[in-house]
C-alpha positions in Angstrom: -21.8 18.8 34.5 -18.5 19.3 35.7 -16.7 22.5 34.4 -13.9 20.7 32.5 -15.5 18.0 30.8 -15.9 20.7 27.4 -12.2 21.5 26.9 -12.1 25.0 25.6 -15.7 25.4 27.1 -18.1 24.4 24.2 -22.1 25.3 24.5 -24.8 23.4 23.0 -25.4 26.7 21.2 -22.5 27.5 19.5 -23.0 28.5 16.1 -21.4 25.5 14.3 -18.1 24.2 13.0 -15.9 23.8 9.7 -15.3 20.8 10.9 -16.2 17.8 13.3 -13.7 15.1 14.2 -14.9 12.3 15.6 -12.2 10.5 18.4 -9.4 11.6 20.1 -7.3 9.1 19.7 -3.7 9.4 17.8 -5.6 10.0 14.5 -8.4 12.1 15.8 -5.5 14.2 17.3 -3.6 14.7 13.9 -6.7 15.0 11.8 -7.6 18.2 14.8 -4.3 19.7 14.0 -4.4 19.5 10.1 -7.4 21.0 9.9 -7.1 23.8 12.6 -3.6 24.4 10.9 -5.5 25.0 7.3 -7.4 27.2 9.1 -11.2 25.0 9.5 -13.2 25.8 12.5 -12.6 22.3 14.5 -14.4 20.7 17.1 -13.1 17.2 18.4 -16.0 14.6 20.1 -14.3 11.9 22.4 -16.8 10.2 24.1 -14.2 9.2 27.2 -13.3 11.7 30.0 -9.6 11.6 29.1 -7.7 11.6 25.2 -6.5 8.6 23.8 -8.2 6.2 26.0 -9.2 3.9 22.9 -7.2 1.9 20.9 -3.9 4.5 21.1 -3.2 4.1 24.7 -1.6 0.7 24.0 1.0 0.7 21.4 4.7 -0.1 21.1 5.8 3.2 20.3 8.3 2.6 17.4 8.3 5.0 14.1 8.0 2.7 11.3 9.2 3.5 7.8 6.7 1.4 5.9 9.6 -1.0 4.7 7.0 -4.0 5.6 3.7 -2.3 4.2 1.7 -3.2 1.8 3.2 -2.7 -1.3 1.4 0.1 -3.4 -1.1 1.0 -0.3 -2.7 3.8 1.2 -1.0 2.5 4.5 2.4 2.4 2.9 1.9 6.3 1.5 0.0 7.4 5.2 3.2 6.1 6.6 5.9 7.4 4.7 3.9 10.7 5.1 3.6 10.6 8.8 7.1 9.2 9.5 8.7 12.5 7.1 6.6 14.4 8.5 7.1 13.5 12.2 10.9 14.4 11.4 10.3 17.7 10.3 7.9 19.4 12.9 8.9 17.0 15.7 11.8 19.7 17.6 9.2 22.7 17.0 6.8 20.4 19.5 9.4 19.3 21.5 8.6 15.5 20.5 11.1 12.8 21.2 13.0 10.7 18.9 15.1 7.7 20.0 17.6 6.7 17.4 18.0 2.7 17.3 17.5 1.5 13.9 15.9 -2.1 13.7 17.0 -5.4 12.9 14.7 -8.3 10.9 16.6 -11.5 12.6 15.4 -15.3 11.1 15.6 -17.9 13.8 14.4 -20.7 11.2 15.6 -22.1 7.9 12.1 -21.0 6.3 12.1 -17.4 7.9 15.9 -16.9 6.6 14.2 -18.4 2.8 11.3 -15.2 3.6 14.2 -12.7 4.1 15.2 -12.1 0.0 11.5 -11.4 -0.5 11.1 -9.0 2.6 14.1 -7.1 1.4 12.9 -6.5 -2.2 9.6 -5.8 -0.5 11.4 -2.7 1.6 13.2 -1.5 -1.7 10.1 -1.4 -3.9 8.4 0.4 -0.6 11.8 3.4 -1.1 13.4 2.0 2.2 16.6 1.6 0.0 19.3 2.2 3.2 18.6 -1.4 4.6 21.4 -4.3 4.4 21.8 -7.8 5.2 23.5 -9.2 7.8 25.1 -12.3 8.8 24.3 -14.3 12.1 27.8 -13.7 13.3 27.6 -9.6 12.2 23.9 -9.6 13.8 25.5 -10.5 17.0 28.7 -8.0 16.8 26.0 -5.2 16.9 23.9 -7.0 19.3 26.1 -9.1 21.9 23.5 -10.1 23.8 21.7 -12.0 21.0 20.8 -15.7 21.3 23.5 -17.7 18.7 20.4 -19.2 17.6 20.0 -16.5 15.3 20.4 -17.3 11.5 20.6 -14.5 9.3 18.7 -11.1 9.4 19.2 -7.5 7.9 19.2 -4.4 9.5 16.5 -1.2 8.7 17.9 2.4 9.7 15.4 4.7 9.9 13.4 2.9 12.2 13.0 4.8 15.9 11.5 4.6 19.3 9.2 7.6 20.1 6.9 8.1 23.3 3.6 6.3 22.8 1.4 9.4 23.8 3.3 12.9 23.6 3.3 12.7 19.7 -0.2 13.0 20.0 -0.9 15.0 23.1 1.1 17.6 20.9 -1.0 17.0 17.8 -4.0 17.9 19.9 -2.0 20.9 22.0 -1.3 22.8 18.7 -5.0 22.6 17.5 -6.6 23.4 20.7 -3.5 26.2 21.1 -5.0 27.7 18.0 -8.5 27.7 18.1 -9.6 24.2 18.0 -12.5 23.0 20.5 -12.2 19.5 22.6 -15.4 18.2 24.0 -15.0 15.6 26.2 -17.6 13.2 27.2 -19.6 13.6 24.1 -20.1 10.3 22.8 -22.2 10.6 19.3 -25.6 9.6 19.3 -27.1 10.7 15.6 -26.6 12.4 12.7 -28.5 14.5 10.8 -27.7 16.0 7.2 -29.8 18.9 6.5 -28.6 21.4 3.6 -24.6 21.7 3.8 -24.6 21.3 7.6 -24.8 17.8 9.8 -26.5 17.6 12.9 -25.0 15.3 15.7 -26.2 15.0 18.6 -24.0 14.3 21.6 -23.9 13.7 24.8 -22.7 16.8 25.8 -25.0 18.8 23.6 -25.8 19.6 19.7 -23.3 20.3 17.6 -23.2 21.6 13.7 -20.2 21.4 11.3 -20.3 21.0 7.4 -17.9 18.5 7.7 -17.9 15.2 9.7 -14.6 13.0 10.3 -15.0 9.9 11.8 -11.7 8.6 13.5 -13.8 6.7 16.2 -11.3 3.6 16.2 -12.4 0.9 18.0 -16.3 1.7 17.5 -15.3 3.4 13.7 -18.4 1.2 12.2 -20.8 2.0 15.0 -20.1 5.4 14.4 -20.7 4.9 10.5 -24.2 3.3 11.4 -25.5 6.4 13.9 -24.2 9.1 11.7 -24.9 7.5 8.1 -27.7 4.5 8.8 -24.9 2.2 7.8 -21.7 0.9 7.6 -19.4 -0.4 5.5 -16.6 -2.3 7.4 -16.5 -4.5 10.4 -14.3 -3.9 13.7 -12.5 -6.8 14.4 -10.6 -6.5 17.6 -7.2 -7.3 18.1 -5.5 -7.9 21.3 -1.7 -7.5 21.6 -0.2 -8.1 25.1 3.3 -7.0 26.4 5.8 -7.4 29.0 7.8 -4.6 30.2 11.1 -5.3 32.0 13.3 -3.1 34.6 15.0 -0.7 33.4 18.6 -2.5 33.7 17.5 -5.2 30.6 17.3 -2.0 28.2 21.0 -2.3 27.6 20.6 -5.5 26.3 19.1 -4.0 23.2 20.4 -1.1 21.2 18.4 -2.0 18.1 14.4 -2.7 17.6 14.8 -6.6 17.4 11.8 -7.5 14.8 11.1 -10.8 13.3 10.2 -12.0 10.1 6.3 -11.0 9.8 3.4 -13.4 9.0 0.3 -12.1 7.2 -1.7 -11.8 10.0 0.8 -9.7 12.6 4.4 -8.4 12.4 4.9 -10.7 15.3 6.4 -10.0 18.8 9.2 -6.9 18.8 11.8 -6.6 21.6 13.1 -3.6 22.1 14.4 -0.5 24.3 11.4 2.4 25.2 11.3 5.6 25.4 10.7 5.8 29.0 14.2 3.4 29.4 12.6 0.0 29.6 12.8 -2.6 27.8 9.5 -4.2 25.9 8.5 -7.5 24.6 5.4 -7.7 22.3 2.9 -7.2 20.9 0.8 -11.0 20.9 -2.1 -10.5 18.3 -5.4 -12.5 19.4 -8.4 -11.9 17.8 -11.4 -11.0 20.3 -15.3 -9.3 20.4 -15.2 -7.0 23.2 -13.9 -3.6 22.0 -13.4 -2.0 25.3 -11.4 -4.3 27.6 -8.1 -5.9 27.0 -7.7 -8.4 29.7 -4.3 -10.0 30.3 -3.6 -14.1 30.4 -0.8 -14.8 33.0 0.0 -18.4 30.4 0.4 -15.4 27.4 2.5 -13.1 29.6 4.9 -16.1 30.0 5.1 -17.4 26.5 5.8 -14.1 25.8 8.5 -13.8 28.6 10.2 -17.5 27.0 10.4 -15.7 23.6 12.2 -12.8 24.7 14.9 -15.2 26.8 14.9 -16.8 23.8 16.1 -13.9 21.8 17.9 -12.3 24.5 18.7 -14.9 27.0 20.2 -12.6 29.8 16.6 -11.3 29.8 15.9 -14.2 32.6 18.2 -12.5 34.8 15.7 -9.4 34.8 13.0 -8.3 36.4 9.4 -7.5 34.3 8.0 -4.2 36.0 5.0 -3.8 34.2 2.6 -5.9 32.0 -0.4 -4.2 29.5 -3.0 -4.9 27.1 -4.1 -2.9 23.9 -6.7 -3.0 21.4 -6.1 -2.4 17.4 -9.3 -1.2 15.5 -8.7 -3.8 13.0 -11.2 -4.8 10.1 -11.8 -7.8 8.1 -9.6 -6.4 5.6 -5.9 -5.8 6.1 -6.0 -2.2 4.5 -7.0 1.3 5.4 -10.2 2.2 5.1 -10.4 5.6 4.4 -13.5 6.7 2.1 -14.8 10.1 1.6 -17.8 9.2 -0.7 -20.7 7.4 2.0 -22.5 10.7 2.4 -22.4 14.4 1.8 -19.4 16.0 4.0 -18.6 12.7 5.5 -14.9 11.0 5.8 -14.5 7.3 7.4 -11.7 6.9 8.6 -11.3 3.1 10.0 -9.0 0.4 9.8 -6.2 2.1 10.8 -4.6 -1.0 12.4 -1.1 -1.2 14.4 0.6 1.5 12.8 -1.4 4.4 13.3 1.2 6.4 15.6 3.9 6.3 12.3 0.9 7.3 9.9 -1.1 9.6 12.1 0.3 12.9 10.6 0.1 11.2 6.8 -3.4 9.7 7.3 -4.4 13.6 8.4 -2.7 15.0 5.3 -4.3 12.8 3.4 -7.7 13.4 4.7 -7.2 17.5 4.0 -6.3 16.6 0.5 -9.6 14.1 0.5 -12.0 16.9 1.9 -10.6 19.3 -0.9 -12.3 22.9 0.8 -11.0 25.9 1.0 -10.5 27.9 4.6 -9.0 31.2 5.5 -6.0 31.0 5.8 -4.3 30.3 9.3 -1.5 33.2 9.9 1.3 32.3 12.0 0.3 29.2 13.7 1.0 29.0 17.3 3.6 26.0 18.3 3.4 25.2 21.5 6.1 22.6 23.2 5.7 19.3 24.6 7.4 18.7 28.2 9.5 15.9 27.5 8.8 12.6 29.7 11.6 10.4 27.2 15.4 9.5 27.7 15.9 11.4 24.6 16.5 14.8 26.1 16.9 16.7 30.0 14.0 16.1 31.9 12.9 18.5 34.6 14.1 16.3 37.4 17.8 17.8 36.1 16.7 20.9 36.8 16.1 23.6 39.5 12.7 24.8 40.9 11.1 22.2 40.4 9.6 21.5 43.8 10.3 18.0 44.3 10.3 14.3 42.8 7.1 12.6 43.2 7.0 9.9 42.0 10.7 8.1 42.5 11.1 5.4 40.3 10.5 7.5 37.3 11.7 10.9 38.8 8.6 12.9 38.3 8.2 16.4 39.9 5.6 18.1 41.6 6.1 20.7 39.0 5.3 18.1 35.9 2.1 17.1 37.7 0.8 20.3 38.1 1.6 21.1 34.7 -0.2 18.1 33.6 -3.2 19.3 35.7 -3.6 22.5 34.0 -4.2 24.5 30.8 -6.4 23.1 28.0 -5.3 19.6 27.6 -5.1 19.0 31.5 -5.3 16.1 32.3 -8.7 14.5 33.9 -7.6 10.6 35.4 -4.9 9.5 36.9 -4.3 7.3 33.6 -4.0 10.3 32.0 -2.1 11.8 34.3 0.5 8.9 33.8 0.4 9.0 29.8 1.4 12.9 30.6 4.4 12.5 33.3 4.5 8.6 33.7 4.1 8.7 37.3 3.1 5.2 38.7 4.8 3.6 35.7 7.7 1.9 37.6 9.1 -1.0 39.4 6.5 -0.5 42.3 4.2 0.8 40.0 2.6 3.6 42.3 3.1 1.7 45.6 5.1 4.9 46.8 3.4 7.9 45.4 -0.3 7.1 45.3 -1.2 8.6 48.0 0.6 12.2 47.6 -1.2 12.0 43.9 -4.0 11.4 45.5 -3.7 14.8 48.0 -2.4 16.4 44.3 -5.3 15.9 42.1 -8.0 16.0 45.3 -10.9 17.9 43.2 -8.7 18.6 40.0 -9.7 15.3 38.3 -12.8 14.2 36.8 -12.5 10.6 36.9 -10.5 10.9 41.2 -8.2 8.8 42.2 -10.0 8.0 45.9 -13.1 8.8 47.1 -15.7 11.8 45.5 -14.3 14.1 43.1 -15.2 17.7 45.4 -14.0 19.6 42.5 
């Protein structure tokens, strides 16, 4: 087995855990942290080589205030939560924040009829700072706006973040204090015997006397091997994007939402962190869990709505297109239960705005599991290296041995960063979710093969070839 597939070098033997977290994606990462931070033993099981390579590798990376959630939810409370608890711990991790507020446009007489009730929705939800706005004042903060727009009102607090350093820094802070990752240890079966569970992995036994599933995508097959049942279905949900040169982002200062149906808040355009400009998510429902495939006839309806909102966008190139996966359910809620076994927490369902509720869904859970841990002294805070147009990046600054990778300015001294210390990174995918080389207009045309001499026996999943490492 290669030496880095256990994290913070884990042996079948180990004497046991407080607790077990099941996934590393977005909410297996803040679930890792709460509990280290409480002071629990933690151990986190992904069953991939590389963290969030489920469901949270595919998101549009916008920090939602909840003014559209369900009114009276678990969601709504995990969001508002997360999204005040982002704010305050976010500089001591060196996350990003991209301040854009949104806009909810109508571009039909019976979405501009929806817009009363969305509003009253967002006020009863304590998103009170929102205000209408008139086609013609819609278009004074937006010039580039299509004059097909109607009516609309604008939300705030709602801000672009990076998809994946919120919770590479969840994960970072556990691990930087005592928390375990285990990589490659799918779980098989569960065992309850006394106050302890038994799971076996594939990377060994493990013992904790408290078991949190935050599997995602395979959340009820992970319900069936560690409890003999389940009580919620997966239904997958594929959202597709385009992603457009870096020039279009100025067409869009604000997160341009529309009016949302019950099934899907409906496609966003808007600026990224990484100083693109998106169009998406589609929402189509699908079986597989594990492939998102991409429909070149969806990529260009999607492409015709965002010229159709911004119509300078057809003077712009698309430099990317992607596919994600949400772990939805045939329910619309949460589904967060604490009472299917003995030291056992499901938490499933956590649909397309698990980034903005990671860190509320966590604190919830702590509250949930109710036990008592020494207390953690003087938590360690380690800092994120930031990859967003939000702050300096290390291109703007000396020593740092070179750019890489050119169309996102990417150092040799990032990558080797990435490819050390305990959250190294162990595929070239997560390599890019760490630096974002191969992310641009050539989209790693350039600098594949110098990567490729970089990470030469330092990944687990290699870029070319046998891995020698």
């Amino acid at each position: 087995m290669h030496s880095r597939l256990l994290g913070n070098s884990v042996s079948a033997s180990h004497p046991g855990y407080d607790v077990a977290v099941i996934g590393a994606g977005v909410v297996g990462c803040a679930l890792a942290r709460a509990f280290t931070l409480a002071g629990a033993r933690v151990v986190v099981l992904e069953k991939a080589v590389e963290v969030l390579d489920g469901a949270s590798k595919g998101n549009s990376a916008i920090l939602h205030t909840g003014f559209d959630a369900p009114e009276g939810s678990l969601e709504l409370a995990c969001i508002r939560e997360g999204y005040a608890l982002y704010h305050e711990i976010r500089e001591r991790l060196g996350l990003p924040l991209v301040r854009a507020g949104a806009m909810v446009l109508a571009w039909t007489e019976e979405e501009v009829a929806g817009l009363p009730a969305l509003m009253d929705q967002a006020l009863a939800n304590g998103v009170t700072d929102i205000h209408p706005v008139t086609a013609a004042e819609a278009r004074a903060l937006e010039p580039a706006l299509s004059d097909r727009v109607l009516a609309g009102f604008r939300v705030p607090g709602e801000h672009l973040i990076d998809p994946w350093s919120a919770a590479h820094g969840y994960l970072l802070q556990a691990l930087a204090n005592g928390a375990v990752l285990m990589r490659q240890a799918e779980v098989l079966t569960g065992r309850r015997s006394g106050d302890v569970w038994h799971l076996a992995t594939t990377a060994g036994q493990v013992t904790a006397g408290l078991v949190i599933n935050a599997a995602g995508l395979f959340g009820d097959e992970v319900d069936r091997r560690v409890t003999g049942e389940s009580w919620f279905t997966i239904k997958p949900r594929k959202g597709q994007f385009v992603v457009y040169d870096k020039t279009a982002a100025a067409l869009a200062g604000h997160i341009l939402l529309p009016v949302p149906t019950k099934i899907t808040k409906g496609i966003v355009v808007c600026r990224t962190a990484f100083g693109n400009l998106l169009v998406g998510p589609t929402a189509e429902e699908q079986d597989d869990r594990e492939h998102a495939s991409l429909d070149r006839e969806t990529l260009k309806a999607l492409m015709r709505r965002g010229e159709e909102i911004l119509p300078a966008l057809a003077g712009h190139e698309v430099t990317a297109v992607y596919a994600g996966l949400r772990p939805a359910t045939e329910e619309k809620h949460y589904r967060i239960r604490d009472d299917l076994a003995p030291g056992y927490i499901c938490v499933g369902g956590i649909r397309s705005t698990g980034l903005s509720a990671a860190l509320g869904i966590a604190a919830h859970v702590v509250r949930l599991a109710a036990r008592d841990f020494p207390p953690l002294a003087d938590p360690v805070w380690p800092a994120m290296p930031n990859i967003s147009v939000a702050a300096p990046r290390d291109w703007e600054c000396p020593g740092h041995g070179g750019v890489v990778c050119h169309c996102e300015l990417v150092t040799r001294r990032e990558i080797e960063a990435a490819l050390t210390g305990p959250l190294a990174a162990a595929s070239l995918a997560g390599l890019k979710r760490r630096t974002r080389v191969t992310m641009g207009r050539c989209q790693g045309f350039y600098c594949t093969a110098e990567l490729a001499r970089l990470t030469e026996g330092r990944l687990v999943q290699p870029m070319l070839g046998t891995d020698h490492g």
